[in-house]
N, C-alpha and C positions, 0 to 999 in steps of 0.2 A: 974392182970388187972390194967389198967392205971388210976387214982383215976377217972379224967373226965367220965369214963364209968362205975366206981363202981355201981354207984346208979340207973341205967340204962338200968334192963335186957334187954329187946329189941335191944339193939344194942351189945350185947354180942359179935356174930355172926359177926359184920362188923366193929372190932377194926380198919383192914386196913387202913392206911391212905386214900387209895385210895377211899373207903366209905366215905371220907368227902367232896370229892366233887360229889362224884356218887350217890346223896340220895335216885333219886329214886329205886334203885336197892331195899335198905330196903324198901322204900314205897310199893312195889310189894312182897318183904319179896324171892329175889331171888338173884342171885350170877353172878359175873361177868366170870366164869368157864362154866356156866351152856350154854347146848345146846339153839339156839331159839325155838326147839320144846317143850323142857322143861317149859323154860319160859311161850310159848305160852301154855300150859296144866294150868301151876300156873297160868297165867291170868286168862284163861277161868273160872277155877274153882272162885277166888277171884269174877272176875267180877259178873258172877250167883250166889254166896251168896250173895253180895253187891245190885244187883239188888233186890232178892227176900225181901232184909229188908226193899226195898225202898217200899216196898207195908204196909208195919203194920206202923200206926202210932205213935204206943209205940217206935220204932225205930230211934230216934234224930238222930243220927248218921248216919243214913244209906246214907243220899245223897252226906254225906262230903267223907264216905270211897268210894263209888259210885267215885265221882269225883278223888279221891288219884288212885282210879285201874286206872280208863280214864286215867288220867294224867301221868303216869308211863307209860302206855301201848301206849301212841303217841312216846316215845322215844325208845322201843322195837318190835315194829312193822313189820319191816324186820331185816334181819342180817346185810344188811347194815346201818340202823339205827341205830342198837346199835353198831356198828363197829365206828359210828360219835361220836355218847355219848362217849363210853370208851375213843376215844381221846380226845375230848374237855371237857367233864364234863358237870357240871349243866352249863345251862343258865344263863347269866345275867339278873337278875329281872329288869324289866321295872321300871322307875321310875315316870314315868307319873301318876301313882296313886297318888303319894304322894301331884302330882302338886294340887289334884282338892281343892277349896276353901272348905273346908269341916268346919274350925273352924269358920268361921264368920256368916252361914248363920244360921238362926233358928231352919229349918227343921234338919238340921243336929248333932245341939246341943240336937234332942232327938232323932237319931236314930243311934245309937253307931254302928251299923252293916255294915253301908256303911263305914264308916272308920275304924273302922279296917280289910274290907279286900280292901279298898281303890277302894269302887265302887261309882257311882252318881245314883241317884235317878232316870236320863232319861237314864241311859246305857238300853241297848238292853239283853237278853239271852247271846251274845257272849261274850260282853263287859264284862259283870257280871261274866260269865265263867273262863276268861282269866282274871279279876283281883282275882277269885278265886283261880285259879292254880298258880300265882305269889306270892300269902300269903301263900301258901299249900309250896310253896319251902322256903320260908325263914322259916318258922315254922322245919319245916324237916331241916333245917340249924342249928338252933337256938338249935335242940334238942342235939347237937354235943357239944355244948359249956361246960365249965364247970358248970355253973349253969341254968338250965333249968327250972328254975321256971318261966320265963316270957313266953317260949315257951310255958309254959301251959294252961296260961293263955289266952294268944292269939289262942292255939289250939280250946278250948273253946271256946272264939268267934267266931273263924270259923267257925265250926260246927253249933254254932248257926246260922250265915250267911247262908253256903249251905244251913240247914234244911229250913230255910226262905226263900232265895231269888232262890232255884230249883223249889217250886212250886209257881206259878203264884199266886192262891189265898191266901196262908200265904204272899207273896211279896205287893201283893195290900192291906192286913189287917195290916201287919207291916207300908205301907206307913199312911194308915191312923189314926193309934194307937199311933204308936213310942215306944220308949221303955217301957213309965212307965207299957202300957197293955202289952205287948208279955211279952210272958210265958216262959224265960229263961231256958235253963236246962245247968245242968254241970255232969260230968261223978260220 
């Protein structure tokens, strides 16, 4: 085993180089050999556990892996799409997150969530979305490295993000709380 992936059972399975740019293949926990019917079975199933947790609130987690199944399954969708993925690979991350003024304004110096998945405060559902699935791939990048201590860190914020900003009323008690109130969790 390459030391990079010692520490790191989860990615046992996808030493391939090829896996380092293809992440969401492990995000969906499936294989670039595999049928689309297959895939589409793993989906389905991943997707209906992921949804059913979204329903118990003890469930932190559930909106972020919720969003990891979505997010994987836009680029496995037909066999043509993932016939595109295999040749091009991930996505270049957007960088326009990074653009938004987040360290200067007030609001944002207490709510740590919108910057680290580099969302604003007026974004819409899609917006929010789409800078969740852009942090969701560099975290899934980041876990590749030799030291993955920061990706976990950041994983964690994620997660805190989706569990926050998927549902509207944790979104609207986080805008008006900030961080010192919300109720953090970590794995």
């Amino acid at each position: 085993m390459p030391p990079r992936y010692a520490d790191l059972p989860f990615v046992q399975d996808y030493i391939d180089p090829f896996y380092d740019t293809h992440v969401l293949y492990e995000a969906l926990g499936v294989y670039k050999d595999q049928s689309h019917e297959k895939i589409h079975d793993i989906f389905a199933e991943k997707l209906h556990n992921a949804y059913k947790k979204t329903k118990d609130p003890q469930e932190h987690n559930a909106w972020g892996d919720y969003t990891r199944v979505m997010m994987a399954m836009d680029m496995f969708a037909t066999p043509r799409k993932k016939s595109v993925y295999d040749l091009k690979g991930d996505l270049e991350l957007s960088k326009s997150w990074l653009e938004h003024d987040t360290v200067l304004s007030e609001f944002y110096q207490n709510h740590c969530l919108y910057g680290a998945v580099g969302a604003n405060r007026y974004d819409d559902y899609h917006k929010i979305r789409d800078a969740l699935k852009n942090t969701a791939y560099q975290i899934l990048k980041d876990k590749k490295k030799p030291d993955p201590t920061h990706a976990w860190t950041s994983e964690m914020l994620w997660y805190n993000a989706c569990h926050c900003f998927m549902n509207v009323q944790r979104k609207t008690q986080y805008d008006e709380t900030g961080d010192k109130k919300y109720m953090f969790f970590s794995e």
